[in-house]
N, C-alpha and C positions, 0 to 999 in steps of 0.2 A: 279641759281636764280629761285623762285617758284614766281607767282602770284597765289591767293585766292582770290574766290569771291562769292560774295550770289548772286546767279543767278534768283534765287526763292523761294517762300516761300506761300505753297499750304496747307490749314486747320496744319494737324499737321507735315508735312513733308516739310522739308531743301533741296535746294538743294545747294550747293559748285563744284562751278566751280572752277578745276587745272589746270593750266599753267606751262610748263618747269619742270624745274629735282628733284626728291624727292630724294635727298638724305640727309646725316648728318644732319646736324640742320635745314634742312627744314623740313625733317622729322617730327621733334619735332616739327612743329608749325604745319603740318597737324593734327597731334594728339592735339593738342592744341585746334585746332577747331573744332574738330569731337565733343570732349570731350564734350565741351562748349553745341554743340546741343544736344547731347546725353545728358547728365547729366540734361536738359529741358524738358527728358522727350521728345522729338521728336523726327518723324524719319529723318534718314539724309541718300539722294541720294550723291555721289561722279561722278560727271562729267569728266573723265579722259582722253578725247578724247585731250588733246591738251600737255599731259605728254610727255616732249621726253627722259626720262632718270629716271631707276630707281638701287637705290642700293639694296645691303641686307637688310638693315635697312628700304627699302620703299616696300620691296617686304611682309616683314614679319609685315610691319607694315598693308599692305590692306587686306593681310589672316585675321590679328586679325579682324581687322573693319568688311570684310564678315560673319567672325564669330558671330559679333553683330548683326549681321540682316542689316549691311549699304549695300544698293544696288550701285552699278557702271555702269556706264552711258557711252555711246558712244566708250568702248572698243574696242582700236584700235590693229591689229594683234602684233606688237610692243610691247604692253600693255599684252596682253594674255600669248606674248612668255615666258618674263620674270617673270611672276607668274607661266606657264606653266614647265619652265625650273627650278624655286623652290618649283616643289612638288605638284601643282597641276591648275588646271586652275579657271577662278571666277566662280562662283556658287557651287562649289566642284568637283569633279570627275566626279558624274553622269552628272549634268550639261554639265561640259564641254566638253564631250563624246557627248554629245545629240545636243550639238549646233553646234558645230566643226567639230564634223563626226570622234575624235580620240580614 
């Protein structure tokens, strides 16, 4: 089960609070609403701090999102591993090198 939520909403940035496991078709409804403020033309923050499970399908889904410019929020070591463990960590490489200390 996922919960989403508009947590805040600052000049032109979103932010989406996540709740519980991104996987299968949850997935598709996180993309669902990225898209939605994306495609507004705004920026969108992803609050991850409360994620307890991710698949492949949710790991490669928050590479794509970093890759748009969506910034992620309250990154927990749990959260890190499993992006970390698919190839790289959030911010990209150097990033995650500089924050992390790997």
């Amino acid at each position: 089960m996922l919960k989403i939520s508009k947590t805040d909403s600052v000049g032109n940035t979103t932010v989406l609070k996540l709740e519980g496991q991104v996987i299968g078709p949850w997935s598709r409804e996180v993309r669902k609403h990225c898209e939605s403020v994306l495609e507004g033309g705004r920026k969108l923050v992803l609050d991850v701090g409360e994620i307890s499970f991710l698949d492949v399908n949710g790991v490669s889904l928050f590479r794509e999102l970093e890759d748009r410019g969506v910034s992620l929020l309250n990154v927990t070591p749990f959260f890190a591993e499993q992006i970390k463990a698919n190839g790289r960590g959030p911010g990209g490489e150097e990033a995650w090198s500089a924050e992390y200390g790997n």
